[in-house]
N, C-alpha and C positions, 0 to 999 in steps of 0.2 A: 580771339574773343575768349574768355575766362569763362568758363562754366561754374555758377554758382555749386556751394557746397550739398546744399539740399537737392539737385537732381543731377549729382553726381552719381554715376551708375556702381554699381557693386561691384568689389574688386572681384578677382580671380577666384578667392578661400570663401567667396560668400554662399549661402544655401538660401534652399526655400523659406524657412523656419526664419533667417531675418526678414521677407519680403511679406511675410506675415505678420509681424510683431507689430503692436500699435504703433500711433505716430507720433509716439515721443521715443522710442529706439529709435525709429527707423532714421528721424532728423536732429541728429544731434548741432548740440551748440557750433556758432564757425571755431572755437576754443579746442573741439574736442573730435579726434579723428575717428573714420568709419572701423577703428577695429574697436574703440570704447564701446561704440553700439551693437556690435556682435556680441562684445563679454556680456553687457543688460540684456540682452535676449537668452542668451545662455543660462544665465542664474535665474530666470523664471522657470526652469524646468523643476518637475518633481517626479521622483524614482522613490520606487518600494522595492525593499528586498525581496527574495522569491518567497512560498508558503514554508518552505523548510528551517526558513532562517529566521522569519518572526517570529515563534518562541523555542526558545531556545531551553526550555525545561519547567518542570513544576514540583511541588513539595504537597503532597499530600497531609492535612490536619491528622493530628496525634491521635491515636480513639483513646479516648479517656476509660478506658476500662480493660486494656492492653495489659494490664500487671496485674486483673482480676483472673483469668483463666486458668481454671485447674489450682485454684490456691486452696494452701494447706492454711489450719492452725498456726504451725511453728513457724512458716512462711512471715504471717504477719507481724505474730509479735516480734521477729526477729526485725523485719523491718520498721518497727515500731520504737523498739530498742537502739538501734542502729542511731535512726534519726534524732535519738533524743539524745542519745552523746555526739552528734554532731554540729546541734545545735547547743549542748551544755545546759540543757534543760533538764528537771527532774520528772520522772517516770511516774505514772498515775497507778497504783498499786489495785486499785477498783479496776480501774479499764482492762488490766492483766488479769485478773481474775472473771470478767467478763468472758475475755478473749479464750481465755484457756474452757470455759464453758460451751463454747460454742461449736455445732456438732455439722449442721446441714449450710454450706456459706454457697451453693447455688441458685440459691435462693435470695430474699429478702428474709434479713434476723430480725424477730419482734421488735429487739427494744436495745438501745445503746443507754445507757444510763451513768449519768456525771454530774446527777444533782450533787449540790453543794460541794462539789470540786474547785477549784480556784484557779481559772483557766487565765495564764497572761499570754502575750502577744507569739512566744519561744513555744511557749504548749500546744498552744494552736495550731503552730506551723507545724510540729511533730505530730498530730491527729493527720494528718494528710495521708499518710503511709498507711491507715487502714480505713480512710476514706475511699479512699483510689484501689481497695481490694474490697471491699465489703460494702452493700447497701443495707438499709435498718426500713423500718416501719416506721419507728419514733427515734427519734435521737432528743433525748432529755439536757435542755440544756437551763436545767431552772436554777437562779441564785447561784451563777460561776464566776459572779464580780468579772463579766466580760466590760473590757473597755474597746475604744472606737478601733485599735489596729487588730486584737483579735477578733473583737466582732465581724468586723469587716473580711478579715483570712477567714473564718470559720464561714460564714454565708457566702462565700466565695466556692469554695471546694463544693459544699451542700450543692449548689446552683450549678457548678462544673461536671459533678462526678453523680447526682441528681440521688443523694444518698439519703433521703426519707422521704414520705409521705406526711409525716407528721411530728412539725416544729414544736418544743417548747422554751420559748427563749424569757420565759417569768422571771421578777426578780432582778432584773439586768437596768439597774438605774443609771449605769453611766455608759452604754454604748455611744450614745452622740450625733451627732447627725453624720458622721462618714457612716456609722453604722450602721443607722436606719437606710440612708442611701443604696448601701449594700443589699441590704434584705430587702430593700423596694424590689432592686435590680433581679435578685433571688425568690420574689414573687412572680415577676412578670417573667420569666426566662425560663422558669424549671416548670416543665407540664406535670410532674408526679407532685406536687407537694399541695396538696390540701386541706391539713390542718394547721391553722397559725396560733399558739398561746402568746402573748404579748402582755399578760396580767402583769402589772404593778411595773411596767416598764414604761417611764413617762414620753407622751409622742408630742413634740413642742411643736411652736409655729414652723419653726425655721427645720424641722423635718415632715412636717405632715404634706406637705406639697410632694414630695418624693413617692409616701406611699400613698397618696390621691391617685396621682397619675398610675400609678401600675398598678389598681384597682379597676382604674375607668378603662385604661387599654386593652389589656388583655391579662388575663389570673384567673388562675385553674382551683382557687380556694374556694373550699367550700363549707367551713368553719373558721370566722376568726373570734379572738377573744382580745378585747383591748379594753377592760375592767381597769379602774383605777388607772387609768393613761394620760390625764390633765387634759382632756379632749373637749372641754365645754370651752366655746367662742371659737376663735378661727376653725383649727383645726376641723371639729366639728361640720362648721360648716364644708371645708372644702374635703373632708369624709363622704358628706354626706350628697355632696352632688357630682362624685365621682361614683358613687352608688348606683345613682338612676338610671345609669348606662348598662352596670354590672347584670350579668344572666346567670351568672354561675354561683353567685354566692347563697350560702341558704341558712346559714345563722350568726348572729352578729348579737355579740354580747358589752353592752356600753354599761352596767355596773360600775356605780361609784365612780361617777366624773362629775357629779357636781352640776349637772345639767338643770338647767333654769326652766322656767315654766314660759320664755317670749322666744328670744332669738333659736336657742336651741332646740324645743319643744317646735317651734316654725318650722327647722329644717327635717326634722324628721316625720311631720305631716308630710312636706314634700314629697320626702325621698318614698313613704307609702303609696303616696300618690301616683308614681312613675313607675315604680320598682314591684315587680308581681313574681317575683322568681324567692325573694325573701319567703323564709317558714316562720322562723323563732327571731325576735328581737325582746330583748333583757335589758330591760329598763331598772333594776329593781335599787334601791338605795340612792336615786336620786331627787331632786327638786322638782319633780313638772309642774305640782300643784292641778288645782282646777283649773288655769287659766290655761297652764298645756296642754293639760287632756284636752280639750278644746280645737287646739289644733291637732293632736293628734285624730280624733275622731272624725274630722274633717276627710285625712286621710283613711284612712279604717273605711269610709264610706266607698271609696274607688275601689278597695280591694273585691274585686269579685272571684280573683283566684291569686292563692301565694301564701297572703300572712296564717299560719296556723296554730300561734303562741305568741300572746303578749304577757310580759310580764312587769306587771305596774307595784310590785312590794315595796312598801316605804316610802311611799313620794305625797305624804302628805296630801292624799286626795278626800274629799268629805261627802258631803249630801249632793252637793251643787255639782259635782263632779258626776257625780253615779247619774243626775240628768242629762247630761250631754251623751254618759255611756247608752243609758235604756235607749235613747232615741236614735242612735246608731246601729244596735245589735240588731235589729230587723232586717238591715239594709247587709250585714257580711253575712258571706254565703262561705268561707272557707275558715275561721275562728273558731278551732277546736279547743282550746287553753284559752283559759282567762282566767289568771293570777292575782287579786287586789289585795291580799294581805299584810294586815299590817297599819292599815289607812284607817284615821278613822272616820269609819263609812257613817257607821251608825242605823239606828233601825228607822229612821226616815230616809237613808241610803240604800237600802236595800228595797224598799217601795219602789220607789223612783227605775230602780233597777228592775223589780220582780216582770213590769209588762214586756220591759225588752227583752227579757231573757223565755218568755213565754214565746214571744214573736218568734223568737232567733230559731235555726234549726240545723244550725251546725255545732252546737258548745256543748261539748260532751265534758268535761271537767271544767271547775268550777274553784279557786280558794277565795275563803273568807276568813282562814285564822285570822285573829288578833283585830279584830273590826269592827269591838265594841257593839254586840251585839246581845240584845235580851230575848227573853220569851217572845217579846210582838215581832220581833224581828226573825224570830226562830219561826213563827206561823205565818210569815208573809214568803219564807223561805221555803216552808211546807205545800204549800200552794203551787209554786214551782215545781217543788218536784212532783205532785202530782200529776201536774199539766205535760209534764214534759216526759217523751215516749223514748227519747236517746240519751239521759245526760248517765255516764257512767262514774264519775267521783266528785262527791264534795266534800269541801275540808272546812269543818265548821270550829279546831279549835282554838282553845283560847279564847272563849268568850262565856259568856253569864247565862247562860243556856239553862233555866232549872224545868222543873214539873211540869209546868203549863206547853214550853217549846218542846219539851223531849215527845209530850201526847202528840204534838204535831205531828211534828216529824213522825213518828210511829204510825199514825194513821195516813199518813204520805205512804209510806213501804207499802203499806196492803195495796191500793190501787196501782203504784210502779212497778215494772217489771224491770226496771233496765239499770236503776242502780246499784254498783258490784259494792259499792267502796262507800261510806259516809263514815268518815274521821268524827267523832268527840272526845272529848277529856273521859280521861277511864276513869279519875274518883268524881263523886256526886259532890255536886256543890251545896254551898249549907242553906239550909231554908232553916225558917221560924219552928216547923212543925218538922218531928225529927223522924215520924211516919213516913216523911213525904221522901227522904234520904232511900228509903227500901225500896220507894216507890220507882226513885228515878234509878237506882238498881235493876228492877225489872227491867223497866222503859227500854234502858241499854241492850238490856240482853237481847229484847225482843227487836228493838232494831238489830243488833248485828245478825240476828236469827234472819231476820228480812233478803239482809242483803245477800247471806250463804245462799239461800233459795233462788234468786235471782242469778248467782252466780251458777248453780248447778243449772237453771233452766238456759243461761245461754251458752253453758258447755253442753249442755245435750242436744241444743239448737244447731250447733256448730258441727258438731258429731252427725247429725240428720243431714246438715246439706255437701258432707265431706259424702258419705256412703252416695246421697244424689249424684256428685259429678262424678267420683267413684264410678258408678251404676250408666251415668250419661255416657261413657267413656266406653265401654263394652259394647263388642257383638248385640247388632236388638234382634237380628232373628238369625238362629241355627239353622244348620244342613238336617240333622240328621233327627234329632228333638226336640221336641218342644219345649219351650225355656221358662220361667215364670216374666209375668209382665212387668214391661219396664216403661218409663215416660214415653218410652220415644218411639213404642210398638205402635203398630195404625192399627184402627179396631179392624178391619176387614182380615188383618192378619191375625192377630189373635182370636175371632172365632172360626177360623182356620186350620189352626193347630191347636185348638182346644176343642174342635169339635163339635160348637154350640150351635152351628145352624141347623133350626128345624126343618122339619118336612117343609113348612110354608114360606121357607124365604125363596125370593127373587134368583133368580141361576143368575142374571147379570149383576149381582152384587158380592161378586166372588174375587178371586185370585187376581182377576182380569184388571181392578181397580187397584192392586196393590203395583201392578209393573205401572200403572199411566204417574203412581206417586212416586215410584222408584225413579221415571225416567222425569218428572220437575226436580228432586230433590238433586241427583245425580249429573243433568244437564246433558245426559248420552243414553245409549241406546243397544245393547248390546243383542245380536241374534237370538241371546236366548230369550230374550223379555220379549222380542216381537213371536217369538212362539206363545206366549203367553196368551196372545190376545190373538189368535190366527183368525185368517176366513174362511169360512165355511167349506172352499173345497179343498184347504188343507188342514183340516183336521187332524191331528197322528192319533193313529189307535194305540188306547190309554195303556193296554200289555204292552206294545211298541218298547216300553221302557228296559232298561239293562236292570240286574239284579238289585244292584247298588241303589238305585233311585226308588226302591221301595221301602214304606218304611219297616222300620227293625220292629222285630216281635213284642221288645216290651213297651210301644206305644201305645197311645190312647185310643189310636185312630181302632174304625174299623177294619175288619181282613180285607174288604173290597176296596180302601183307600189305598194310591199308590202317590208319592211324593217325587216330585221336577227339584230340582235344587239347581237354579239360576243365578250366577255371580257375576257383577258388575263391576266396575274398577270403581267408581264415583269419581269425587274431586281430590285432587293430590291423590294420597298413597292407599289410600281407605279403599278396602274391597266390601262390600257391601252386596251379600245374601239372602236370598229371597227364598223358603221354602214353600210348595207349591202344593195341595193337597188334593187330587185328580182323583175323580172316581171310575171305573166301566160306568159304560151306557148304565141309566136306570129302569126298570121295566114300568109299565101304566100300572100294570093291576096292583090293586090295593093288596096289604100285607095280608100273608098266610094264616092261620091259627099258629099261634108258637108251639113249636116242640117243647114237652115238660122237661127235657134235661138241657136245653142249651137253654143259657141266659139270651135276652135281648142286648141286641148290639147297639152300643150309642150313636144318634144321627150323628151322620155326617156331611162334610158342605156340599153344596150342588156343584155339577159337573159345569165345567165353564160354557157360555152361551155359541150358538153357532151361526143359523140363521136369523132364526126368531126365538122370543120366550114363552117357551111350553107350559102349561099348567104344570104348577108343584107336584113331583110324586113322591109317594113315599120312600124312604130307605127300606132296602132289600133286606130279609131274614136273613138269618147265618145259613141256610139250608141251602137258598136259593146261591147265596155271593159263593158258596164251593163250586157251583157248578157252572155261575157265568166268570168265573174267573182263568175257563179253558180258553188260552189264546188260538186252539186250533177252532172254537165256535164264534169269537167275536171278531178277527183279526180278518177276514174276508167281507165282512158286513158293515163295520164302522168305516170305510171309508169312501162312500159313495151315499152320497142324499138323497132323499126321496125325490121323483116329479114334483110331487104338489109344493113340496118347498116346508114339510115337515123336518123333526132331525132324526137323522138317522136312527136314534135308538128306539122309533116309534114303529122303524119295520123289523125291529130285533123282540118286540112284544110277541109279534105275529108267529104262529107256527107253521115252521119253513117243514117243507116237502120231504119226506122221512124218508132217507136216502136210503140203501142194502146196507147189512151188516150191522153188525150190535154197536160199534160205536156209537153211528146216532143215535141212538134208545139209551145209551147211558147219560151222550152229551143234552140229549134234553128229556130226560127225568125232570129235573125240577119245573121249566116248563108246562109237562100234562100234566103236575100234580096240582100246576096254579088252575090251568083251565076247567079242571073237574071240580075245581071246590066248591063253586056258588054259582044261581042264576045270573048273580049282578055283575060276574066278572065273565060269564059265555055274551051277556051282551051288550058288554064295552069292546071285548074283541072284536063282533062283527060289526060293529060300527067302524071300529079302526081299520078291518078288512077289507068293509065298503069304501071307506075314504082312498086307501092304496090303490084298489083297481079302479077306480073313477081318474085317478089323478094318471093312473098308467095309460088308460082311456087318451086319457085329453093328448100325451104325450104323442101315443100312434097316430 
């Protein structure tokens, strides 16, 4: 019997690996023998070489700044030389006079300069050699009759070797779209370059999509100038809403393109609209008309932070214009320039204007050159600025300004204080009455006289608040003197250290309130501040102190006042000092008769609180504080309280028990001189002596 092919058993050479393989190996055709379906199971296999053998090497990128270290002078030009007879090009006799100028190349050089040099495609390629050794600040590249291959070599290297900060590529009519391309590329790619001049160099349809895109992506520009660039219609548009994206850019100069007062005037309402990172846009010599501003003002109204210079010169704007402006200036909150010269406004323009700009409260400059303006317009102008407490410059000239406006204006300045700067025509315009000529003579004078004054009061203003942060800045309380007062002293401290509390202030309104503001201000606590404020049975008796913590002779204080000097670390690095003005115990009895040759000593502050608060006593004579100022009389007695819950310095009034030997008869002289003085002070003591043995009473 014949055994089919398909459960034919595996020959001899067969393995595991076929009895696994699907069922189309395993059963080959009856055509095709069982060693075909071992080779298809075979060729299923897949092998990787070991970790050492997949890669097999790498090449490290070139650093583009490899041929800059340690370079000389003659390094360059030599290789600057070199390169231009190898390419058969002619040598820039500027650029070598440059180069031979140049003294610190560790740095960034201010300024590479090759205006009006005639750069072809060969010259270009020879600037590489001191590209690739030297970076600049500016690299001047205005009016070099660049075309699209040099253009394109030259924003290449710039972008490579990231050799300025600041472009000027004006003047360059025929670069072309490879070239624009290039510089797109050299916008979005080089993080240091943030100035771009572009003036009079035209950006067509078939390039502005190029530098759209590397505006909206990513670009580290933070001034461009693209003035006279044929940028009204497309362009324009797809400028303008690669814009809305942009965060970095902050002024944008569109001068003389021709911009219309619908489509164009549209996108740049927009792009107001979106765009809050814009400062300055420069409008000035084109077409908005009223119908643009209109859209523009639409956007103006979203800006609540960003724009802070429009400049609207020359764009045919009139009365109907300045309405749509007034009814907007109320609503910006960051429009500090506003530029309209030029326009004629007129003086029913300026109406229209004067309440918006009374509203507003950010527009501190102001032009109205050339805007057809009179005397009523000068007075509706006047009005302005009196109302207005911030505007710092207006430029009024070029207009018909006589007698009638100048009195305005003039009696404006008396009330203002804030404007530095008001431009007018310096000869007097002709009136009928040739009087009136002297007159607006004066007028002049007395304005500009205005504005001098205004200018000195806000440089002295400015001067006041420098010495304030100045003054803020500073130590507010010393160790060792007392310092004059500064904002930022707390009153408990300055009459403290000046000495001012009377006999009848409060003892807990002392020192004690100065650590509890120390430690809110501070947000810590340091052991010495909690001695400030101790309890009653740890009192330190006030001699306790080391030499150093008393104050020095030529202070204010009394001889009995002795000064703590407590420092705190505060927040961050700031140490922060607290002096402390501690008296000895005070005695009850009221003051001695003064001695005719010692002056009276100025109060001093109460001694800090312990248990309770005692009735106010007087400050001690100078006769008395010689002799309680013996640490061997008070330093055994101040630190143990009464029974009754008196302070201690009420049983230091008392007189203690007259021990042998002269000491004590010296150490309390001043004592029996207080108790023999008067009736009324033998019988405050025995009141006080009754209270002490009553309370000692109660205790046994």
């Amino acid at each position: 019997m014949e055994i089919p092919p398909q459960e034919a058993p595996p020959g001899p050479g067969a393995d595991g690996d076929a009895e696994e393989a699907p069922a189309e190996a395993r059963s080959p055709s009856p055509a095709s023998s069982p060693a075909d379906g071992r080779l298809k199971a075979a060729a299923k296999r897949v092998t990787f070489p070991s970790d050492e053998d997949i890669v097999s090497g790498a090449v490290e990128p070139k650093d583009p700044w490899r041929h800059a270290q340690n370079v000389t002078v003659d390094e360059v030009i030599g290789a600057y030389k070199q390169a231009c007879q190898k390419l058969n090009c002619r040598q820039i006799p500027k650029l070598l006079r440059q180069l031979q100028e140049f003294t610190d190349l560790g740095h960034r050089i201010d300024c590479l300069d090759l205006k009006g040099e005639k750069l072809d495609y060969k010259t270009c390629e020879a600037l590489e050699e001191v590209f690739k050794r030297l970076q600049f600040r500016v690299v001047d590249l205005e009016q070099t009759n660049l075309d699209e291959d040099g253009a394109s070599a030259l924003f290449d290297m710039i972008e490579y070797y990231e050799s300025a900060t600041h472009l000027n590529i004006s003047f360059n009519k025929h670069i072309g779209t490879r070239g624009w391309q290039a510089a797109a590329h050299m916008m979005r790619k080089t993080s240091c370059l943030q100035y771009l001049d572009a003036r009079n160099t035209p950006l067509l349809d078939h390039s502005a999509p190029f530098v759209a895109r590397a505006l909206r992506i990513r670009s580290s520009l933070a001034v461009l100038h693209l003035e006279n660039a044929s940028l009204s219609g497309r362009p324009l548009m797809l400028l303008a809403t690669a814009l809305k994206m942009n965060v970095n850019l902050r002024e944008l100069y569109l001068a003389d393109n021709k911009l219309n007062g619908l489509q164009d005037s549209a996108q740049l309402g927009n792009l107001l609209k979106f765009n809050s990172s814009l400062q300055i846009l420069d409008l000035r010599n084109n077409h908005v008309l009223d119908s643009g501003l209109a859209y523009i003002c639409e956007g103006l109204k979203e800006q609540k932070k960003g724009l802070e210079t429009l400049v609207l010169w020359n764009n045919q704007l009139t009365h109907t214009g300045m309405a749509f402006l007034g009814m907007t200036l109320p609503h910006t909150q960051s429009l500090e320039t506003l530029n309209l010269g030029h326009n004629p406004i007129g003086n029913e323009g300026v109406r229209n204007l004067k309440n918006g700009l009374i509203s507003n409260r950010s527009v501190l400059r102001l032009g109205l050159t050339s805007t057809k303006l009179t005397c009523e317009g000068a007075v509706a102008v006047a009005e302005f600025i009196a109302e207005s407490p911030r505007l710092l410059r207006l430029d009024l000239r070029e207009n018909e300004i006589k007698t009638g406006g100048l009195m305005a204006l003039s009696l404006a300045l008396k009330v203002n204080h804030s404007l530095l700067r008001l431009d007018l025509d310096r000869e007097p315009k002709k009136e009928a009455v040739k009087s009136f000529i002297e007159t607006q003579k004066a007028l002049l004078a007395e304005i500009q006289n205005g504005c001098k004054q205004n200018f000195m009061l806000a440089r002295e203003q400015e001067e006041k608040e420098q010495r304030l942060q100045l003054s803020a800045s500073m130590p507010e309380i010393t160790v060792t003197e007392p310092q004059p007062e500064e904002p930022g002293d707390e009153p408990a401290t300055r009459a403290q250290e000046n000495g001012a509390s009377g006999p009848g202030a409060r003892p807990d309104s002392d020192s004690d309130s100065d650590s509890e503001e120390e430690e809110e201000d501070d947000g810590e606590e340091e052991d010495g501040e909690r001695a400030e404020a101790p309890c009653p049975a740890l009192v330190p008796p006030s001699d306790s102190l080391g030499p150093g913590d008393r104050s020095p002779p030529g202070s204010p204080s009394s001889p009995t006042e002795q000064r703590i000097s407590v420092s705190s670390p505060g927040r961050g690095h700031k140490v922060f000092v607290v002096t402390r003005v501690e008296s000895p115990p005070e005695r009850v009895e009221p003051l001695v008769p003064p001695a005719p040759p010692s002056p009276p000593a100025p109060a001093r502050p109460p001694s800090p609180p312990a248990l309770s608060s005692p009735p106010p006593s007087p400050a001690l004579p100078p006769a008395e504080a010689l002799c309680t100022q013996d640490p061997e009389v008070w330093e055994p007695q101040s630190g143990s309280p009464l029974p009754n819950g008196l302070k201690p310095e009420f049983a230091l009034a008392l007189p203690p028990e007259p021990p042998p030997g002269p000491e004590a008869k010296a150490s309390s002289c001043g004592l029996e001189h207080e108790l023999s003085c008067s009736k009324n002070e033998k019988e405050l003591e025995e009141l006080l002596l009754e209270a002490s043995q009553e309370s000692g009473q109660e205790t046994l």
